[in-house]
BAKE-645655 format. One record per residue: residue in one letter; x, y, z of N, C-alpha, C, CB in turn. Coordinates in steps of 0.2 Angstrom, whole numbers, padded with zeros to 4 digits, always signed. Atoms other than C-alpha are relative to their C-alpha. Last residue first. Glycine has a CB too. Example, Ala and Ser with C-alpha at 12.3 -4.5 7.8 and 13.67 -1.06 7.14 Angstrom:
! BAKE-645655
S-0004-0006-0001+0068-0005+0036-0004+0005+0003+0002+0002-0007/A+0004-0006+0000+0062-0022+0039+0004+0006+0000-0005+0000+0006/
***
This chain:
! BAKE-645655
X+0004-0005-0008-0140+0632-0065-0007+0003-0005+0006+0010+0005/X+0001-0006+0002-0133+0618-0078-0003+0004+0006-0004-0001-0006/X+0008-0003-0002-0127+0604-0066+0000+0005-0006-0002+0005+0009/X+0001-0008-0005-0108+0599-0072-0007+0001-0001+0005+0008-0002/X+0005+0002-0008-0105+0581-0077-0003+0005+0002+0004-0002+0007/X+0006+0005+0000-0101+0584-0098-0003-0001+0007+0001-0008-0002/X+0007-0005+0001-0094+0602-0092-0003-0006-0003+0000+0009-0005/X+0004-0004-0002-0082+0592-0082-0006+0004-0002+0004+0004+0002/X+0003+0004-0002-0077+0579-0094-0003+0005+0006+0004-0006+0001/X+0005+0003+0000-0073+0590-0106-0003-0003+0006+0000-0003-0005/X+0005-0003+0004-0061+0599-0096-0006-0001-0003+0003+0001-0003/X+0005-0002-0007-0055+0586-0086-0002+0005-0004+0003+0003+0008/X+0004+0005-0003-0050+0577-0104-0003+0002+0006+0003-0005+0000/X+0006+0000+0005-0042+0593-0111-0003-0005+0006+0001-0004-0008/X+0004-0005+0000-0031+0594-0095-0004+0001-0005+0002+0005+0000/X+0003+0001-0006-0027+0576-0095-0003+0005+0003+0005-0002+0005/X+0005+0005-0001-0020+0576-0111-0003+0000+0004+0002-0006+0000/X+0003-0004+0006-0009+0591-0110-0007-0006+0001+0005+0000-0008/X+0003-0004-0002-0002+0581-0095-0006+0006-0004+0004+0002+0003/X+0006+0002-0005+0001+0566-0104-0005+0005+0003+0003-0004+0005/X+0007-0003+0002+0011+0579-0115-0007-0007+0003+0001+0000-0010/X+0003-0002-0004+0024+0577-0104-0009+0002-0002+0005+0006+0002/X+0005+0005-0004+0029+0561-0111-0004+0006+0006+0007-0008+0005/X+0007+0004+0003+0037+0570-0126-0003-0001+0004+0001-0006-0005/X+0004-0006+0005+0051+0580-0117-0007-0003-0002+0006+0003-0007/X+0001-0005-0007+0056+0564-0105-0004+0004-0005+0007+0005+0005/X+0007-0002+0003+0057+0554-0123-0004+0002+0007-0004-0009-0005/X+0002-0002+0005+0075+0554-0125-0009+0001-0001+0003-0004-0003/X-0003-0007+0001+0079+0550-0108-0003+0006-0005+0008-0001-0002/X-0006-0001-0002+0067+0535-0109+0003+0007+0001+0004-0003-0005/X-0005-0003+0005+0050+0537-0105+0006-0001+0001+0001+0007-0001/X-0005-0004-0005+0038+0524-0096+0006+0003-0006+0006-0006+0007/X+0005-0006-0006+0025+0516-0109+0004+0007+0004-0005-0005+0008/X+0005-0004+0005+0032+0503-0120-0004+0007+0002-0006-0006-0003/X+0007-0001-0001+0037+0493-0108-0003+0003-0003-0002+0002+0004/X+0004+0005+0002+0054+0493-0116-0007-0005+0003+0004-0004-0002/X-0003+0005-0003+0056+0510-0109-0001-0006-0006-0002+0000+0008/X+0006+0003-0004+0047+0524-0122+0007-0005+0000-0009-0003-0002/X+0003-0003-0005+0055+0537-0134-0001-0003+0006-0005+0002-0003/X-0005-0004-0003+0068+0527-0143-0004+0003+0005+0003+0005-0005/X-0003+0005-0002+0057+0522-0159+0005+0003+0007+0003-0005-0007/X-0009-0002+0002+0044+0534-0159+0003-0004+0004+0002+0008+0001/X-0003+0003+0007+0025+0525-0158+0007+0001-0002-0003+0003-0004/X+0002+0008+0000+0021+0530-0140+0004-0003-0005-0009-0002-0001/X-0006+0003-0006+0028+0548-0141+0000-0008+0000-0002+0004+0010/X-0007-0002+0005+0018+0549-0159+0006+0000+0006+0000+0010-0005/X+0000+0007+0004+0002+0543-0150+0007+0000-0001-0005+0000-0007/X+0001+0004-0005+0003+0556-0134+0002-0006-0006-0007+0001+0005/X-0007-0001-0001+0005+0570-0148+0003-0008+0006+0002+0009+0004/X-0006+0003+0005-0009+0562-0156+0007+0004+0002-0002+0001-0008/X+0002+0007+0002-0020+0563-0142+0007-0002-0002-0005-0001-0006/X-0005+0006-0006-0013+0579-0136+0002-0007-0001-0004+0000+0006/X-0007-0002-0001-0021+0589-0150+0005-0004+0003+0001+0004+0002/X-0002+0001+0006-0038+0580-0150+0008+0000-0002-0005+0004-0003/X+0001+0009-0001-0040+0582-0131+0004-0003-0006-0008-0004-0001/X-0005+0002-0004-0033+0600-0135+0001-0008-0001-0001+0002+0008/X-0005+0001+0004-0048+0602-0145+0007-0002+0003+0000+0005-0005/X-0001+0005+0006-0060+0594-0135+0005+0002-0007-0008+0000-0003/X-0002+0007-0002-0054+0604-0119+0001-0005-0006-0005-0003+0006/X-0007-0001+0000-0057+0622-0130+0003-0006+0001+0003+0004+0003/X-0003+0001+0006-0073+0615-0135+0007+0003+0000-0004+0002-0006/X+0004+0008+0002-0080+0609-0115+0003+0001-0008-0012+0000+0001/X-0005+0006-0001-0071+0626-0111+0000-0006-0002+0000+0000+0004/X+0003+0005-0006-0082+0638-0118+0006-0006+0000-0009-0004-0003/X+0000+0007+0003-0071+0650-0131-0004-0003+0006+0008-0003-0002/X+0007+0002+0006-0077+0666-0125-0001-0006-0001-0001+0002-0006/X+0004+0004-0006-0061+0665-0109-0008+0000-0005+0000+0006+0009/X+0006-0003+0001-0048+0665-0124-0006-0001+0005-0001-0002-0005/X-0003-0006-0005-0031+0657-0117-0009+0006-0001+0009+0005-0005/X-0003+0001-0008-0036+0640-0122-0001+0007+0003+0010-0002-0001/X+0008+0005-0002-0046+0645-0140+0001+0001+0006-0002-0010-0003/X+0003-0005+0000-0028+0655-0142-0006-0001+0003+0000+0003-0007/X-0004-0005-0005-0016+0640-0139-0005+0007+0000+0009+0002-0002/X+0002+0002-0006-0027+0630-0151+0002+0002+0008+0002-0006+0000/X+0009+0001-0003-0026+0641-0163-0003+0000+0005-0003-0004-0003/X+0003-0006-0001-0008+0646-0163-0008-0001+0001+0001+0005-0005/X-0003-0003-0005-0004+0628-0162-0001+0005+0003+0005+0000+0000/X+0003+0005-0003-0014+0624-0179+0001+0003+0008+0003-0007-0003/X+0007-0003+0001-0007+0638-0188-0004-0003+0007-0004-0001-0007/X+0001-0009-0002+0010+0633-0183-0003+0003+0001+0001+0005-0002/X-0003+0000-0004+0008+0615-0188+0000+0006+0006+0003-0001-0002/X+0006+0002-0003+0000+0619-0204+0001-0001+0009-0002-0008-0004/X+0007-0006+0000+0013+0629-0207-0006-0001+0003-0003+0001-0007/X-0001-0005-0007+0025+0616-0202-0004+0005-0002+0008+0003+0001/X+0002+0001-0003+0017+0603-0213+0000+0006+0009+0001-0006-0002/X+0006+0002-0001+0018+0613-0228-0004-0003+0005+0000-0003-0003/X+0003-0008+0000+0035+0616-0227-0008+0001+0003+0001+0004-0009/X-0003-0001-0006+0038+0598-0225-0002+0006+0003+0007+0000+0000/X-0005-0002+0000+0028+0594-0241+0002+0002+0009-0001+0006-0005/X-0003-0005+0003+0015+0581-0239+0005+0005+0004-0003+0002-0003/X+0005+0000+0008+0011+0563-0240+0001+0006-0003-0009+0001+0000/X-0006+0002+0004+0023+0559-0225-0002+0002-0005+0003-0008-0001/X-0005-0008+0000+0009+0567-0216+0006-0002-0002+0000+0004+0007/X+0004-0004+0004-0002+0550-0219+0002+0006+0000-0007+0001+0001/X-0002+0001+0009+0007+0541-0209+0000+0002-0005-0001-0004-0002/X+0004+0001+0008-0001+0548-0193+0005-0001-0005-0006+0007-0003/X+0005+0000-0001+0010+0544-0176-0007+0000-0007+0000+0005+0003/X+0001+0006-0006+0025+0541-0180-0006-0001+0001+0004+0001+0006/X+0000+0005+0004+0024+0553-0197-0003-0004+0006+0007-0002-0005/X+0009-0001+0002+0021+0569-0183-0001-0008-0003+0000+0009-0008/X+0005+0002-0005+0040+0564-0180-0007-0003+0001+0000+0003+0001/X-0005+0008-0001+0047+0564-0197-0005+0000+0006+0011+0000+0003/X+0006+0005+0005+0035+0579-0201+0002-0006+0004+0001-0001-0009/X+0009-0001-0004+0044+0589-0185-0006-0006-0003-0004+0010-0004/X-0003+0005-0006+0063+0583-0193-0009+0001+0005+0011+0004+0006/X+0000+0009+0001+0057+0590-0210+0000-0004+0008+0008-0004-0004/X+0007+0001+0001+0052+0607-0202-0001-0008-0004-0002+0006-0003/X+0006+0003-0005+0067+0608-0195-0007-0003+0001-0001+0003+0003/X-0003+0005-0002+0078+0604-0212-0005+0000+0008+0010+0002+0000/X+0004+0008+0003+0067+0615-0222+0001-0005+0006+0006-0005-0008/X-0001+0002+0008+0069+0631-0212-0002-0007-0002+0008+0000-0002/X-0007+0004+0000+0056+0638-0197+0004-0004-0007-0002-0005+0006/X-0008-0001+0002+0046+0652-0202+0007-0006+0001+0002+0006+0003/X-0003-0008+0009+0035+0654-0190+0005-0003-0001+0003+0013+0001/X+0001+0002+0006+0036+0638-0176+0002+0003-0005-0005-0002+0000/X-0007+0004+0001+0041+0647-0163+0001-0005-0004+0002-0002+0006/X-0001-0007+0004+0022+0655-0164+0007-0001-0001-0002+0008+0004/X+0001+0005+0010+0016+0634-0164+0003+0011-0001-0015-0004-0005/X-0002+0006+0004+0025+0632-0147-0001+0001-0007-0004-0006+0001/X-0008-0004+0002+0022+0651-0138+0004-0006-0003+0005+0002+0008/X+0000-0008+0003+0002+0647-0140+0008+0001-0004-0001+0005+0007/X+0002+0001+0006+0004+0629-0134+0000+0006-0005-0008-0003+0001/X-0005+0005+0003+0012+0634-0119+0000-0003-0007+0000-0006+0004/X-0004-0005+0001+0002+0649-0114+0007-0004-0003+0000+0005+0006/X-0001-0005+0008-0014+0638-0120+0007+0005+0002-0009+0007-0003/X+0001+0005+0007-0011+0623-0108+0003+0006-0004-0008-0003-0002/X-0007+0004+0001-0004+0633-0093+0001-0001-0007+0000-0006+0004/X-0005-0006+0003-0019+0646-0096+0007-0003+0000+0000+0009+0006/X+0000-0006+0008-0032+0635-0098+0007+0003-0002-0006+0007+0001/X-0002+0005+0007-0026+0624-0084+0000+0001-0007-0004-0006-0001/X-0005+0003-0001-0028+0638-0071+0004-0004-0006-0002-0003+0004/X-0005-0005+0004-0043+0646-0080+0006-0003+0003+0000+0009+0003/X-0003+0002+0007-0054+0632-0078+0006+0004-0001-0004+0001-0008/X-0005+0007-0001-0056+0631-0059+0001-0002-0007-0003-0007+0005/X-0006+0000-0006-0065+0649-0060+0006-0006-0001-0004-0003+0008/X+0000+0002-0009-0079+0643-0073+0009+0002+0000-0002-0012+0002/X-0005+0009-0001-0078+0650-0090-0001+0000+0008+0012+0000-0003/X+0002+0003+0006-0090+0666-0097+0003-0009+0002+0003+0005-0008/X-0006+0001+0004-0086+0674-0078-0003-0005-0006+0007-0004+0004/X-0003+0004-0001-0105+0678-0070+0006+0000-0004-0002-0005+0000/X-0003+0004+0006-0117+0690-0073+0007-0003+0002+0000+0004-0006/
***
Protein backbone atom coordinates (compact mmCIF):
# COMPACT_ATOMS: atom_id res chain seq x y z
CA UNK A 1 0.00 0.00 0.00
CA UNK A 2 1.17 3.18 -1.12
CA UNK A 3 1.47 7.08 0.52
CA UNK A 4 -2.42 8.32 0.38
CA UNK A 5 -0.70 11.64 -1.70
CA UNK A 6 1.87 11.24 -4.31
CA UNK A 7 5.82 11.93 -3.20
CA UNK A 8 6.22 15.18 -5.27
CA UNK A 9 3.04 16.71 -3.46
CA UNK A 10 4.36 16.86 -0.08
CA UNK A 11 6.89 19.50 -0.81
CA UNK A 12 4.43 22.25 -1.89
CA UNK A 13 1.75 20.88 0.45
CA UNK A 14 3.73 21.40 3.30
CA UNK A 15 5.25 25.02 2.23
CA UNK A 16 1.71 26.04 1.25
CA UNK A 17 -0.18 24.65 4.36
CA UNK A 18 2.66 25.49 6.94
CA UNK A 19 2.30 29.12 5.79
CA UNK A 20 -1.29 29.28 5.39
CA UNK A 21 -1.77 27.44 8.68
CA UNK A 22 0.62 29.88 10.90
CA UNK A 23 -1.41 32.95 8.82
CA UNK A 24 -5.04 32.36 9.77
CA UNK A 25 -3.84 31.01 13.64
CA UNK A 26 -2.08 34.67 13.97
CA UNK A 27 -5.09 35.87 13.05
CA UNK A 28 -7.17 34.62 16.72
CA UNK A 29 -8.23 37.42 18.25
CA UNK A 30 -6.87 40.07 16.49
CA UNK A 31 -8.42 43.87 17.58
CA UNK A 32 -10.86 46.03 15.67
CA UNK A 33 -8.44 48.31 14.12
CA UNK A 34 -6.51 45.10 12.39
CA UNK A 35 -9.08 43.41 11.43
CA UNK A 36 -10.61 46.51 9.73
CA UNK A 37 -7.33 47.27 7.82
CA UNK A 38 -7.59 43.08 6.62
CA UNK A 39 -11.44 43.80 5.46
CA UNK A 40 -10.14 47.07 3.75
CA UNK A 41 -8.04 45.00 1.76
CA UNK A 42 -10.02 41.71 1.25
CA UNK A 43 -12.88 44.81 -0.06
CA UNK A 44 -10.20 45.30 -3.18
CA UNK A 45 -10.85 42.31 -4.37
CA UNK A 46 -14.68 41.31 -3.43
CA UNK A 47 -16.77 44.34 -2.55
CA UNK A 48 -19.19 42.44 -1.02
CA UNK A 49 -17.10 42.11 2.31
CA UNK A 50 -17.47 45.79 2.98
CA UNK A 51 -21.15 44.28 3.90
CA UNK A 52 -19.90 43.00 6.98
CA UNK A 53 -18.57 43.51 10.37
CA UNK A 54 -14.72 43.62 10.61
CA UNK A 55 -14.67 41.30 13.50
CA UNK A 56 -16.57 39.12 11.53
CA UNK A 57 -14.60 39.07 8.70
CA UNK A 58 -11.46 38.24 10.64
CA UNK A 59 -13.05 35.24 12.04
CA UNK A 60 -14.02 34.20 9.03
CA UNK A 61 -10.65 34.72 7.86
CA UNK A 62 -8.87 32.77 10.60
CA UNK A 63 -11.21 29.92 10.26
CA UNK A 64 -10.89 29.81 6.70
CA UNK A 65 -6.81 29.93 6.77
CA UNK A 66 -6.75 27.25 9.43
CA UNK A 67 -8.70 25.13 7.24
CA UNK A 68 -6.94 25.53 4.28
CA UNK A 69 -3.57 25.22 5.91
CA UNK A 70 -4.75 21.99 7.70
CA UNK A 71 -6.52 20.20 4.23
CA UNK A 72 -2.56 21.23 2.88
CA UNK A 73 -0.72 19.71 5.62
CA UNK A 74 -3.09 16.69 5.97
CA UNK A 75 -1.85 13.78 3.84
CA UNK A 76 -5.99 12.17 3.67
CA UNK A 77 -7.07 15.21 2.19
CA UNK A 78 -6.40 14.09 -1.79
CA UNK A 79 -4.53 16.64 -3.31
CA UNK A 80 -6.59 17.43 -6.49
CA UNK A 81 -9.14 19.20 -3.39
CA UNK A 82 -6.63 20.56 -1.29
CA UNK A 83 -4.93 22.25 -4.77
CA UNK A 84 -8.67 23.40 -5.61
CA UNK A 85 -9.04 25.05 -2.56
CA UNK A 86 -5.76 26.96 -2.32
CA UNK A 87 -6.51 27.70 -6.16
CA UNK A 88 -9.61 29.33 -4.94
CA UNK A 89 -7.70 31.08 -1.90
CA UNK A 90 -4.95 32.36 -3.83
CA UNK A 91 -7.14 33.59 -6.55
CA UNK A 92 -8.50 36.15 -4.75
CA UNK A 93 -5.50 37.05 -2.89
CA UNK A 94 -3.78 37.37 -6.29
CA UNK A 95 -7.04 39.65 -7.28
CA UNK A 96 -6.89 42.02 -4.20
CA UNK A 97 -2.77 42.53 -4.90
CA UNK A 98 -3.92 43.46 -8.66
CA UNK A 99 -6.82 45.70 -7.51
CA UNK A 100 -4.99 47.59 -4.46
CA UNK A 101 -4.12 50.96 -5.37
CA UNK A 102 -0.25 51.21 -4.78
CA UNK A 103 0.48 47.51 -4.92
CA UNK A 104 1.42 47.02 -8.72
CA UNK A 105 4.05 49.16 -11.11
CA UNK A 106 1.98 51.11 -13.62
CA UNK A 107 1.79 48.04 -15.64
CA UNK A 108 -0.44 47.02 -13.54
CA UNK A 109 1.21 43.62 -12.95
CA UNK A 110 5.11 44.00 -11.48
CA UNK A 111 5.02 44.95 -7.67
CA UNK A 112 5.91 48.00 -6.16
CA UNK A 113 7.79 48.02 -2.76
CA UNK A 114 4.59 48.01 -1.19
CA UNK A 115 3.13 45.28 -2.94
CA UNK A 116 6.53 42.72 -2.78
CA UNK A 117 4.64 40.96 0.39
CA UNK A 118 1.29 40.49 -1.72
CA UNK A 119 2.82 39.42 -5.16
CA UNK A 120 4.17 36.31 -3.52
CA UNK A 121 0.98 34.86 -3.49
CA UNK A 122 1.49 34.15 -7.34
CA UNK A 123 3.35 31.36 -5.91
CA UNK A 124 0.44 30.07 -3.81
CA UNK A 125 -1.37 30.16 -7.01
CA UNK A 126 0.92 28.16 -8.89
CA UNK A 127 0.97 25.40 -6.24
CA UNK A 128 -2.73 24.92 -6.16
CA UNK A 129 -2.93 24.99 -9.95
CA UNK A 130 0.01 22.03 -10.31
CA UNK A 131 -1.71 20.35 -8.01
CA UNK A 132 -4.98 20.12 -9.65
CA UNK A 133 -3.62 20.05 -12.78
CA UNK A 134 -1.51 17.04 -12.06
CA UNK A 135 -4.07 14.68 -10.74
CA UNK A 136 -6.47 15.99 -13.85
CA UNK A 137 -3.31 14.46 -16.17
CA UNK A 138 -2.09 11.69 -14.07
CA UNK A 139 -2.77 7.77 -15.25
CA UNK A 140 -4.92 6.15 -12.64
CA UNK A 141 -2.87 2.54 -11.93
Amino acid sequence: MGLPIKLRHVPPRLAAGAYILNSGLNKRGVDDEAAAGMQAMAAHALPQLKEMSARDFAKLLSTGETALGAALLLPFVPSWLAGLGLTAFSAGLVRMYLNTPGMTEDDGFRPTAEGTGLAKDVFLLGIGLGLVLDALTSKQK
